[in-house]
Each structure stands twice: as structure tokens, then as C-alpha cells.
C-alpha positions as CSV (number, residue, x, y, z in Angstrom):
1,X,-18.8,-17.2,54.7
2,X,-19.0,-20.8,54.5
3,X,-20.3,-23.1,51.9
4,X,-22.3,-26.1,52.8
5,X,-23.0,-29.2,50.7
6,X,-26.5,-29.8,49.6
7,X,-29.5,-31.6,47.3
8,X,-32.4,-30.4,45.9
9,X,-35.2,-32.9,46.5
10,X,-36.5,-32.2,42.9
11,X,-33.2,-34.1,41.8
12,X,-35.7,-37.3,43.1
13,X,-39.0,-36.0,42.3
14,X,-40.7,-39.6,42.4
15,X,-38.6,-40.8,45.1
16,X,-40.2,-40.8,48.7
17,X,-39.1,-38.2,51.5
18,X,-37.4,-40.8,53.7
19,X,-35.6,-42.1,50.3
20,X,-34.3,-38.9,49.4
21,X,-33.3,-38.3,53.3
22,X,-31.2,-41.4,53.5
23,X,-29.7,-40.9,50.2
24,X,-28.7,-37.6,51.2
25,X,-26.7,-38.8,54.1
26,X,-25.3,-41.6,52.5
27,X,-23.7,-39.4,50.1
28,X,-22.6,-37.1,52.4
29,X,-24.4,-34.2,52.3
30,X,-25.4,-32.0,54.9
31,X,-28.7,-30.5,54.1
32,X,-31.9,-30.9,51.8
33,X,-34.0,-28.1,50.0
34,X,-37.0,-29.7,49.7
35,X,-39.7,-29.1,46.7
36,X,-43.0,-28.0,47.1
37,X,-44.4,-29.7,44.3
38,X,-44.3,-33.2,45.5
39,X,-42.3,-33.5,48.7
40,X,-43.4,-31.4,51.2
41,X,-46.4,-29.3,49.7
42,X,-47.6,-26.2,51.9
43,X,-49.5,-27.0,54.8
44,X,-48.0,-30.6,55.0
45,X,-46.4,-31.8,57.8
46,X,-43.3,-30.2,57.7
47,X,-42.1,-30.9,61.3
48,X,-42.2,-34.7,60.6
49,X,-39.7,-34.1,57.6
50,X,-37.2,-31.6,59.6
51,X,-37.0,-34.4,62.2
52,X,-36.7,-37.0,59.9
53,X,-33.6,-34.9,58.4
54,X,-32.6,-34.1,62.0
55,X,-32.4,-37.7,63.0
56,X,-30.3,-38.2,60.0
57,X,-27.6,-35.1,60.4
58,X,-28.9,-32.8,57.9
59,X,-30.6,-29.7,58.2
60,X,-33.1,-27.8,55.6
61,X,-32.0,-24.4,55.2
62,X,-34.4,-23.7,52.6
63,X,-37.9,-24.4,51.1
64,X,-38.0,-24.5,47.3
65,X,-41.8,-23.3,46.2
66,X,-43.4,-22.8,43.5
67,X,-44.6,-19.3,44.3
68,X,-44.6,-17.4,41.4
69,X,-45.3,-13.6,41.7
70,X,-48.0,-11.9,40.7
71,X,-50.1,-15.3,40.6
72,X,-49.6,-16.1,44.4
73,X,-52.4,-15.4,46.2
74,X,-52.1,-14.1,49.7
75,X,-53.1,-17.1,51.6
76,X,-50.4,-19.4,49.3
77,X,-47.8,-17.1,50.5
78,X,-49.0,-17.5,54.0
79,X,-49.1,-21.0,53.7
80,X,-45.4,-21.6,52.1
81,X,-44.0,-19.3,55.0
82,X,-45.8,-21.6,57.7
83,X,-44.4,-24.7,55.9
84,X,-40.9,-23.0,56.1
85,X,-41.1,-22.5,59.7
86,X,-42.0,-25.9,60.2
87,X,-39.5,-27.1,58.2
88,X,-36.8,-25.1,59.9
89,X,-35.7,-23.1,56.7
90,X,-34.6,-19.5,57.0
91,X,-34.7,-18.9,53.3
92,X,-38.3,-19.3,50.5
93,X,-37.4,-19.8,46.7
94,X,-39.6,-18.2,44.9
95,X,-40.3,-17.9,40.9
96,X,-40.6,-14.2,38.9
97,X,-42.5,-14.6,35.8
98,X,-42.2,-12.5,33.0
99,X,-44.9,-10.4,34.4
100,X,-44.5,-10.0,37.3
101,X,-43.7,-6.8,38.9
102,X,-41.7,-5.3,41.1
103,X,-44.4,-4.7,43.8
104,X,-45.2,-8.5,43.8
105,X,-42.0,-9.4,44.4
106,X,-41.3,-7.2,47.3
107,X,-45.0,-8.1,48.6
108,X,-44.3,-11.6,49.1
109,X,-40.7,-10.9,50.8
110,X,-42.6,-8.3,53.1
111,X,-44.6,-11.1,54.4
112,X,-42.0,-14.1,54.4
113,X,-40.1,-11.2,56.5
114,X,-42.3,-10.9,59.0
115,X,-41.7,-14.8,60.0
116,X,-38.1,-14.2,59.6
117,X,-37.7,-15.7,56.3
118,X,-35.3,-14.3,53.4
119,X,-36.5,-14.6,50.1
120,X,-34.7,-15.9,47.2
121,X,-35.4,-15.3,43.4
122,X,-35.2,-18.6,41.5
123,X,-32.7,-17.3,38.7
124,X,-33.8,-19.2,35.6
125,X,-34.2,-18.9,32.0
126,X,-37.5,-18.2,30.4
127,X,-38.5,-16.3,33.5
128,X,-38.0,-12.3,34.4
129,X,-35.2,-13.5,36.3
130,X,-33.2,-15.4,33.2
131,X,-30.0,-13.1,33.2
132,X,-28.0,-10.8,35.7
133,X,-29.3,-8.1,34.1
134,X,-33.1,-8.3,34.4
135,X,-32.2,-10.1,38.2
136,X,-30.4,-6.7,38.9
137,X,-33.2,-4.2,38.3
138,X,-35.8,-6.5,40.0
139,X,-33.9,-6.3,42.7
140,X,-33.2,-2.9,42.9
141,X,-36.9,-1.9,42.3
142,X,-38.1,-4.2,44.8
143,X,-35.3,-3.3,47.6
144,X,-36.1,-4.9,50.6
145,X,-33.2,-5.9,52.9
146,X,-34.4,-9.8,53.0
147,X,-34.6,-10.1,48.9
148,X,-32.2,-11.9,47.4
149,X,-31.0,-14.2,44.5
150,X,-30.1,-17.8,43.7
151,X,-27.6,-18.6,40.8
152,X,-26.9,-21.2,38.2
153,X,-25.6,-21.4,34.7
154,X,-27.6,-21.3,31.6
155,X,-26.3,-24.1,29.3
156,X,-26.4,-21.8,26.4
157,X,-24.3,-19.6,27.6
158,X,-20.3,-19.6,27.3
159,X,-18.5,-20.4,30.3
160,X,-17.1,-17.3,29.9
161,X,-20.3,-15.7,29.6
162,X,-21.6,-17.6,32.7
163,X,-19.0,-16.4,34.8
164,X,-19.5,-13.0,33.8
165,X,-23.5,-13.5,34.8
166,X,-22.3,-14.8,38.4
167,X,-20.2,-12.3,39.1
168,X,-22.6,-9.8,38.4
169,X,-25.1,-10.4,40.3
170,X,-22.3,-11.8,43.5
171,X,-23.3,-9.0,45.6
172,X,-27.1,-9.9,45.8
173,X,-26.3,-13.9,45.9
174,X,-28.0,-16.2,48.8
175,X,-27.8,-19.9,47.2
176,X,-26.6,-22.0,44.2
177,X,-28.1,-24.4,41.9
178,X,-25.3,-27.0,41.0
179,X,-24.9,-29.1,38.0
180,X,-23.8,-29.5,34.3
181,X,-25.8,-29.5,31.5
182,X,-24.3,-29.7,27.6
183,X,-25.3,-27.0,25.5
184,X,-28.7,-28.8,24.9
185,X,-30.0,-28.0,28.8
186,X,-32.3,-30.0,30.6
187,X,-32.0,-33.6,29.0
188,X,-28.2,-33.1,28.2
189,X,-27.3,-34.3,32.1
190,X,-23.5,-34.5,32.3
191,X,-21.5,-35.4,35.5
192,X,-20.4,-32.9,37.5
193,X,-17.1,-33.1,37.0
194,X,-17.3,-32.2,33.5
195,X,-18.3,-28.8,34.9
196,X,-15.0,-28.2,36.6
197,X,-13.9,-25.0,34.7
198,X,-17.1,-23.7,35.6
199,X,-17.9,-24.5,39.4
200,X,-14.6,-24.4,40.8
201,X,-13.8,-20.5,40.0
202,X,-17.9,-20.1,41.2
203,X,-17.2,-21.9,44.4
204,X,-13.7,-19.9,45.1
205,X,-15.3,-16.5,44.2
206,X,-15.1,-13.7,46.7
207,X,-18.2,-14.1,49.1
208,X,-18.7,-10.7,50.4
209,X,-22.0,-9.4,49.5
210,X,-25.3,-9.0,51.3
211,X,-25.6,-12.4,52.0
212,X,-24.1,-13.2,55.5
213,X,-24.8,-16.5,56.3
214,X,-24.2,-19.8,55.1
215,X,-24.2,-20.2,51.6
216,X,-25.4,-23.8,50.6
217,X,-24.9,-25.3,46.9
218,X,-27.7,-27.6,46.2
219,X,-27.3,-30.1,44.1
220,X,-29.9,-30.3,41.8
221,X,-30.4,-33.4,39.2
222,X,-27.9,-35.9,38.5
223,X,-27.3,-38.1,35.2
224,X,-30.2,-40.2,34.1
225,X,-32.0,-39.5,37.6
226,X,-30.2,-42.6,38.7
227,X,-29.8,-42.0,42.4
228,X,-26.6,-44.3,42.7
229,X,-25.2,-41.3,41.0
230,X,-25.5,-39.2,43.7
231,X,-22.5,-40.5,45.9
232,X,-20.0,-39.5,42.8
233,X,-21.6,-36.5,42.1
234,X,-21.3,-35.3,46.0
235,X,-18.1,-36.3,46.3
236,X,-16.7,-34.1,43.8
237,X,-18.6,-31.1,45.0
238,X,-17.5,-31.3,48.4
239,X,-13.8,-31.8,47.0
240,X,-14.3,-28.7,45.1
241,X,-15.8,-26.8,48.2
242,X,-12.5,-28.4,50.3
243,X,-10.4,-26.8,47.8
244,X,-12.0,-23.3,47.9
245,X,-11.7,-23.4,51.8
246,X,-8.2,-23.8,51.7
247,X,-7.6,-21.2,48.9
């Protein structure tokens, strides 16, 4: 399994699409997961932004939306799998609520399966999917062959502890969410490096799972949302990625 090198467009919510696109490449980066919310909203024009990427080397393996189950209505789901086409994603993040259900869950990855989409849980705290264990039993009681998870550490949590959560749930793992936070969360935006204990044992983990294609670790936010931060911040996550290849 090979990781790839990413950014999630969130990290420049306010910035446009041909911003974040040429600050993508310039940091050396080979693909964008780009945000519902602001940058490519369902039923935009997706096909403008995947050649946009194209003509700049990077590809969009997946579309991050802001589908939460058991709210999503039919035609939302519809929509965000269309925009994923377009976009050339194989993969739609998706959001589990506190109540949502099984059944929602595996509703919306029935339908993103029929366009040949996986599905991906965000995994996130204050949401049904906040630790490895509650991921787990979603998972199991939704069991469908294209449901999988995302991964990334909640600040309040140990490193130890973190690395316990990501190895549990290893088996079921499509994507990552890359960054470090202090203790704090959100606001408490450290540079990456800082994170080293943490990412590098994350990055060199086993990857056999269920999961067999490329795994990509977005990067998502960067200190003080300063883009020129970006170049600094990729560079030490494709080092890290280097090193695990040659482990």
C-alpha cells in the first residue's frame, strides 16, 4: 500500500479554488480533498476543478461533505455522489452524528456504491464516530464492503492513548487527517513536526487491512491558517512518508 501526500481544502476555507490548487503544487503535494462547504459544493462544477488540479499534477481522490447521516436526505446524497464523479474521487467523507443509526449509515454507502464510490466515516470527536470503539460497532452493524473509516488524533488524548485508537480501528482504515494540535484542540495549531512521536509510528504502521488502495494523508490546517506555512508543513510530511517507505 502506498501513501500519498495530500491537503484538505478546509485548511484554506476563504482561499479561492485556483489558490488552494497552486498552493498545493507549490508545496509539493500530490492531491487535494476538497470541502463541500465552500469549495466545491454539490452540484457545482466539479469537472472544471478536477482539470484545474489535472493541469497542475494533482489528483482528488476524495470529496469531503458534509453529509451527516440520518439528516441527509436522499437527493443530497445523490447530489454529493454526482459531484464525486465529476470530481474524479473514488472515496465520499461523510459525518455520523450521535444519532444516527446504523441503517443510515449503510443507506448512504449503498448508494455512493452503486456509482463506485467508497464511503468513509469522518472519525471525530463529539460525533458517534469520536473513538475506536463506537467507530468499530458502526461499522460492524452497518457491514457493507465499501464502508470504511478515516483517522486522526484527538488532542486530549495521550499519545499513547492515540496510538492505541489507530491501531484499533487499522483494519477498517481508508484515509488520514494529519496535523498537531496541543492539548487545547482546535485553536492550539502546532507545526507538524512537533507531532513527530505521533505521525511517524502512524505513517510506518502495518497497512494490511481492508483498504487496498492508495492511502492518502491529508493535510488538514496549518499554524495560524497562514498559507506560507504550508511548504514547511509538507515537507516534513512527505519526509516522514520517505522514511516509512524505506522501513
Amino acid at each position: 500500500m502506498t501513501i500519498r501526500p495530500g491537503l484538505c481544502s478546509i485548511t484554506f476555507r476563504d482561499l479561492a479554488v485556483d489558490d488552494v490548487v497552486a498552493l498545493a503544487a507549490d508545496a509539493g503535494l500530490a492531491g487535494i480533498e476538497w470541502g463541500a462547504d465552500r469549495h466545491v459544493p454539490p452540484g457545482s462544477d466539479a469537472g472544471s476543478v478536477a482539470d484545474r488540479c489535472a493541469d497542475a499534477g494533482l489528483v482528488c481522490p476524495s470529496y469531503g461533505t458534509y453529509l451527516f447521516a440520518g439528516r441527509a436526505a436522499v437527493d443530497d446524497v445523490d447530489a454529493a455522489c454526482a459531484t464525486a464523479v465529476q470530481l474524479g474521487a473514488t472515496n465520499l467523507r461523510i459525518w455520523a452524528p450521535d444519532e444516527a443509526g446504523a441503517a443510515d449509515v449503510a443507506d448512504i454507502a449503498d448508494r455512493a456504491g452503486g456509482r463506485g464510490l467508497t464511503v468513509s466515516l469522518e472519525f471525530h470527536p463529539g460525533t458517534l464516530t469520536g473513538t475506536a470503539a463506537s467507530t468499530l460497532a458502526l461499522l460492524a452493524e452497518a457491514d457493507r464492503p465499501n464502508l470504511f473509516t478515516y483517522w486522526q488524533p484527538d488532542p486530549g488524548l495521550s499519545r499513547a492513548d492515540a496510538l492505541a485508537e489507530h491501531a484499533a480501528i487499522a483494519g477498517h482504515l481508508s484515509h488520514l487527517h494529519v496535523f498537531t494540535w496541543g492539548p487545547t484542540g482546535f485553536f492550539d495549531r502546532r507545526p507538524l513536526a512537533d507531532g513527530v512521536d505521533l505521525w511517524q509510528p502512524v505513517l510506518a504502521a502495518d497497512g494490511t487491512g481492508q483498504w487496498d488502495h492508495d492511502r492518502w494523508a491529508f493535510l488538514e490546517y496549518v499554524p495560524g491558517d497562514d498559507p506560507a506555512c504550508l511548504v514547511g508543513e509538507a515537507s516534513t510530511l512527505r519526509a516522514w512518508i520517505g522514511e516509512a517507505d524505506r522501513a
